[in-house]
C-alpha positions in Angstrom: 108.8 69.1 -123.2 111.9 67.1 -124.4 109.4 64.6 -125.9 107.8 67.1 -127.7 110.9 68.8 -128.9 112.5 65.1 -130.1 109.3 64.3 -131.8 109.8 67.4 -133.8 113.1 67.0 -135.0 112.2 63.4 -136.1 108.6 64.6 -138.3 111.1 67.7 -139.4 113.4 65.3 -140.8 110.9 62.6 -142.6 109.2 66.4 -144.4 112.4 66.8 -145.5 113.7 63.3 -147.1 109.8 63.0 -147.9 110.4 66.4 -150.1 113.7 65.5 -151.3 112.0 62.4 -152.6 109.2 64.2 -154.3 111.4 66.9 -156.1 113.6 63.7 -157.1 110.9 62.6 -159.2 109.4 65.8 -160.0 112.6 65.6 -162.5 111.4 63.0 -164.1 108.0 63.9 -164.4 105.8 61.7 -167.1 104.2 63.4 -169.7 101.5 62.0 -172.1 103.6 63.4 -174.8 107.0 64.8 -175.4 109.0 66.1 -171.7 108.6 68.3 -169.4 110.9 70.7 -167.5 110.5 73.2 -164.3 111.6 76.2 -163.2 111.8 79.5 -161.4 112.6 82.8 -161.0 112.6 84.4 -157.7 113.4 88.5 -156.7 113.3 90.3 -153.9 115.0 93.2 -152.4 115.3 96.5 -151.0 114.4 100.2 -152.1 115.3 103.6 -150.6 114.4 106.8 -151.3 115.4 109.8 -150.7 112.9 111.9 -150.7 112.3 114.7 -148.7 108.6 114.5 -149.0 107.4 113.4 -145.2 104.2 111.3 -147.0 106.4 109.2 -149.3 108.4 106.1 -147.6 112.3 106.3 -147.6 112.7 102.7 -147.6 111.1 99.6 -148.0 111.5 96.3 -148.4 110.0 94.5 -152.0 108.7 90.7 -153.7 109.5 91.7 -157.3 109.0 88.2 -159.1 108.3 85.0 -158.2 107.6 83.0 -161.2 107.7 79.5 -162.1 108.2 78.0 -165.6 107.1 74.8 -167.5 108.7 74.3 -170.8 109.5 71.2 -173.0 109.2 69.5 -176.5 106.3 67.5 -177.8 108.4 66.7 -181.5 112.1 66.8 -181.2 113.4 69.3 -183.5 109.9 70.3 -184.6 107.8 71.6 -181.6 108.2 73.2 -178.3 106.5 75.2 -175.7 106.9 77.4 -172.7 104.5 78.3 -169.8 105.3 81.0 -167.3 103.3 81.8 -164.1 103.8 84.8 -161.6 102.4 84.2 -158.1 103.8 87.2 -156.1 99.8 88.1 -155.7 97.3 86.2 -157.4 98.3 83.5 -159.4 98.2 84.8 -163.0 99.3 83.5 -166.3 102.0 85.4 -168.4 103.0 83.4 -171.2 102.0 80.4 -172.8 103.7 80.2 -176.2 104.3 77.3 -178.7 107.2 77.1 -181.3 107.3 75.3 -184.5 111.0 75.0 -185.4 112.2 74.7 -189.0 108.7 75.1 -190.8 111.0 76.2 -193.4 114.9 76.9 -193.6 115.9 78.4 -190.4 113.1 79.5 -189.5 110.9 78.8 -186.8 107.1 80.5 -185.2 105.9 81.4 -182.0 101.9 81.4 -181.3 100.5 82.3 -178.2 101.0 85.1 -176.1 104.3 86.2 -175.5 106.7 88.8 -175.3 107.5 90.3 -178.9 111.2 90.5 -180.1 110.7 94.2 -179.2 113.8 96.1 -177.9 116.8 94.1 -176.6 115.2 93.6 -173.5 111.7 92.0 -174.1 112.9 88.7 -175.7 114.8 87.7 -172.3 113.8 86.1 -169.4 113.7 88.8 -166.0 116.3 86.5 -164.7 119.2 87.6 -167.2 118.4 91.2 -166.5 122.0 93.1 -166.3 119.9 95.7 -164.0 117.1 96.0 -161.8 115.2 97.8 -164.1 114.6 97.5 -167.9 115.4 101.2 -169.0 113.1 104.0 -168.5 112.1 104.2 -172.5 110.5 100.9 -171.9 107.9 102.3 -169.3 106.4 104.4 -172.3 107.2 101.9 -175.3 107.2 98.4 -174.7 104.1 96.1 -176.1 104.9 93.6 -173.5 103.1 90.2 -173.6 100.9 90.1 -176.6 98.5 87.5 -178.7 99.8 86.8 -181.6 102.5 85.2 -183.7 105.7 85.8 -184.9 108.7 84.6 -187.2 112.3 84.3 -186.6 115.1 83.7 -188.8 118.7 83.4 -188.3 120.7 83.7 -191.4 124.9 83.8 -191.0 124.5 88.1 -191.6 121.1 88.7 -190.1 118.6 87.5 -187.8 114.8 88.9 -189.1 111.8 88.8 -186.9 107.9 89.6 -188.2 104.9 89.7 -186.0 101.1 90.4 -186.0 99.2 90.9 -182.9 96.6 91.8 -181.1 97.3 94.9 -180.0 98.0 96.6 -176.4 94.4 96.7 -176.0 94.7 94.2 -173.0 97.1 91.9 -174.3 94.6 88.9 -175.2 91.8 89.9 -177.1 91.1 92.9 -179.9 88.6 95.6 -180.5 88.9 96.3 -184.1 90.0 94.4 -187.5 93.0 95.9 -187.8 95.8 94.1 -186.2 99.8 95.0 -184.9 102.4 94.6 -187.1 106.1 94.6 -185.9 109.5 93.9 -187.6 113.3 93.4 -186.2 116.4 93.1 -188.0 119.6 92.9 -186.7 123.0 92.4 -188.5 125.9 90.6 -187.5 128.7 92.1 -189.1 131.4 89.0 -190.1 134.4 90.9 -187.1 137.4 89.0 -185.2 137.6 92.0 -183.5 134.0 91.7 -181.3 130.7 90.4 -181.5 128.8 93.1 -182.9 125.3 93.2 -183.8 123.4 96.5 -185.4 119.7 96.8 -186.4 116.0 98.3 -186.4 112.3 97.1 -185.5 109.7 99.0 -185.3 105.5 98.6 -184.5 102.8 100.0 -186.3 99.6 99.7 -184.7 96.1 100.8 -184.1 93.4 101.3 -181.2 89.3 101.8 -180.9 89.0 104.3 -178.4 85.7 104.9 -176.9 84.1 107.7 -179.3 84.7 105.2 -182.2 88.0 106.8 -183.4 90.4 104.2 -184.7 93.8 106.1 -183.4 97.1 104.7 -184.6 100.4 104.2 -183.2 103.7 103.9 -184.6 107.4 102.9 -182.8 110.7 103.0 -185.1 113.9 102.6 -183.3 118.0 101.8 -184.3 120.2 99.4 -181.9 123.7 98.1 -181.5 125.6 96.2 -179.1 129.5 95.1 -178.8 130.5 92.4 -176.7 134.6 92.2 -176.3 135.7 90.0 -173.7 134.8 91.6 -170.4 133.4 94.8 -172.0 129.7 95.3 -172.9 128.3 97.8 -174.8 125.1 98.8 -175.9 122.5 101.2 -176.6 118.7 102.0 -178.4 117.2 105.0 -180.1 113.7 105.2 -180.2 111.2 107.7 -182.0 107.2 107.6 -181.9 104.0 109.1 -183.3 100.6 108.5 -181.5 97.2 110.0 -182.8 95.5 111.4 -179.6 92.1 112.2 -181.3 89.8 114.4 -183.7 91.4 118.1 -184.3 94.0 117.6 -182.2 97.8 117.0 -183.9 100.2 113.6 -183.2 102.2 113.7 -180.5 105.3 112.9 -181.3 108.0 111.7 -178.9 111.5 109.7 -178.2 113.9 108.2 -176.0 117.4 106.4 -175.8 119.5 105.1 -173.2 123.6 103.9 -173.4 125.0 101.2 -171.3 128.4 100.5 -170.6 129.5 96.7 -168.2 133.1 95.6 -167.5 133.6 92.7 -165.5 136.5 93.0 -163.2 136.4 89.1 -162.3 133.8 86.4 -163.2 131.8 87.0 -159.8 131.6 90.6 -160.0 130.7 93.5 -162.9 130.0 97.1 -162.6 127.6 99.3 -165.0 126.3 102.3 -165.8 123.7 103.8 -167.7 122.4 107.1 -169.2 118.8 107.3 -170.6 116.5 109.8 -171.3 112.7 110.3 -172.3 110.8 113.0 -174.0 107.5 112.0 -173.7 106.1 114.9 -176.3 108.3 116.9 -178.3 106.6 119.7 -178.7 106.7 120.5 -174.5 108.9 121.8 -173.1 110.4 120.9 -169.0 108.3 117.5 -169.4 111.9 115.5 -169.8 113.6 112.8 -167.5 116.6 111.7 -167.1 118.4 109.0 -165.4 121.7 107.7 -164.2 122.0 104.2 -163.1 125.5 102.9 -161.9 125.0 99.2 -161.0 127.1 96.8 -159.5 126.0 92.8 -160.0 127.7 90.4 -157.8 127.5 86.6 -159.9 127.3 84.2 -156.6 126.7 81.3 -159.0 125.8 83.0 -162.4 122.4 84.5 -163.0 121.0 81.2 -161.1 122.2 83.1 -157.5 123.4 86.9 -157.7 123.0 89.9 -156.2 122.2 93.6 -157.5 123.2 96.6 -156.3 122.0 100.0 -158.4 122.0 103.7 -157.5 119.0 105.7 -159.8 120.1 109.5 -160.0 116.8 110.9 -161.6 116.8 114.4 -163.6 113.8 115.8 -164.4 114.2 118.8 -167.0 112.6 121.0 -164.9 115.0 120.7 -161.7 118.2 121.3 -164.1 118.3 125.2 -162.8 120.6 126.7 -160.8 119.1 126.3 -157.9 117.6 123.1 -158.2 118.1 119.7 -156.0 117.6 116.4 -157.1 115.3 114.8 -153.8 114.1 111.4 -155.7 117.4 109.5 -156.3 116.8 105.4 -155.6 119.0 103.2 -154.0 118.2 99.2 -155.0 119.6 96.0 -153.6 118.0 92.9 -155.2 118.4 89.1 -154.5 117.9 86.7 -157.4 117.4 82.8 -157.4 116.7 81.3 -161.1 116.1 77.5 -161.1 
């Protein structure tokens, strides 16, 4: 038995020189062209909730992203690209994107599919996520990943982005002529004071549905954020207009959220946040609400953290008198980005 246990140890220990070796000159990987670079993102957690409905379950534990990334540059200063997998079930492909940098004056564009510069959330990476959740407007709004491409230019006042896309008919391919057009700009007002940044984008689109009817779709929305040394601040208001068919009116809806972070030292910040979504204007009691008060504890940066948030939800129809809130979330989440 001793034998057996000794000749583990020893196979144990050549695995793991063996790997060490490998990942040694996995970062220095030869490429036929240009460099290559690896990494990850890795989340998983906790959720409870109270609920007092006996066929829901209070608590469970949750994979929420394990995703690895390839990225690199083929022409130095000229062309780069990005790859990002997610393997929690299947092994599927998100992103695959290439940039051409400074096809003219501070400009660069993105062709693939990736995520639009839509909102002030979909243009970063799930790892630099100040909470658990992107806010509840998103759910409804966002255009996620998308086939397409898309401008960017950063001038000393403004940053503008352009796109045209597909569409959200399933990301990759279309079902009509008509493509997605999106827009972004965002000022940066010349302040000592903070770093402030203020702007619109928007998304005008169009869908074949089934009966042949070309419906259209249409996203406007204002932003701002501050940034002051420990303080964040920032915020989105978003309004929309979707055709729903022959004879039948638009349906017009909107949502916002505002979210304020201080961090007390550089391991530990709280937040909170107060968002809200009207899904169609013209009903009434169809409203949610949420309050999120997050605490994020920075172990080594965003590359090892831990979240912590607390999800009071609101729905309009529960603000009576009598009424008791039974759906509120408590999160914890573990995050490793490599």
């Amino acid at each position: 038995m001793r034998k057996t246990q000794l000749l583990f140890v020893i196979v144990a220990v050549f695995a793991l020189v063996f790997a060490n070796y490998l990942f040694a000159q996995m970062a220095e990987i030869k490429v036929g062209k240009g460099d290559l670079k690896i990494g990850g993102i890795l989340q998983a957690g906790y959720d409870y909730t109270m609920s007092d409905d006996e066929n829901n379950v209070n608590g469970q534990f949750t994979l929420n992203r394990a995703r690895f990334l390839f990225w690199g540059t083929i022409v130095p200063d000229k062309v780069k690209y990005f790859v990002q997998t997610e393997t929690k079930s299947a092994p599927e492909l998100l992103d695959f994107k290439m940039i051409f940098v400074n096809v003219l004056p501070k400009t660069s564009i993105t062709v693939g599919r990736f995520l639009p510069n839509f909102s002030l959330y979909m243009p970063a990476p799930t790892s630099m996520l100040d909470m658990i959740n992107y806010p509840l407007f998103l759910s409804k709004y966002a255009m996620w990943r998308q086939t397409g491409f898309q401008t960017e230019t950063a001038l000393k006042l403004v940053d503008i982005n352009l796109g045209l896309f597909n569409g959200p008919t399933n990301n990759v391919s279309d079902n009509n002529d008509g493509k997605d057009f999106m827009f972004k700009l965002a000022f940066k007002p010349p302040t000592d004071f903070a770093k402030i940044s203020l702007g619109a984008y928007g998304w005008m689109g169009n869908m074949l549905m089934a009966d042949k009817a070309d419906l259209a779709y249409n996203r406007y929305a204002f932003f701002g954020t501050l940034n002051k040394d420990k303080l964040s601040l920032k915020g989105e208001y978003i309004m929309a207009t979707d055709e729903v068919g022959e004879n039948i009116d638009n349906v017009s809806s909107s949502g916002f959220y505002g979210q304020l972070g201080y961090k007390v030292t550089d391991k530990i910040e709280l937040l909170g946040r107060y968002e809200s979504l009207d899904p169609n204007s013209d009903v009434k009691d169809d409203a949610s609400s949420w309050v999120t008060i997050g605490a994020n504890h920075y172990i080594d940066g965003i590359n090892a953290m831990i979240y912590l948030n607390y999800i009071m939800k609101l729905e309009e129809n529960d603000w009576g008198a009598d009424s008791k809130l039974k759906n509120d979330v408590l999160q914890l989440q573990f995050q490793i980005a490599f």
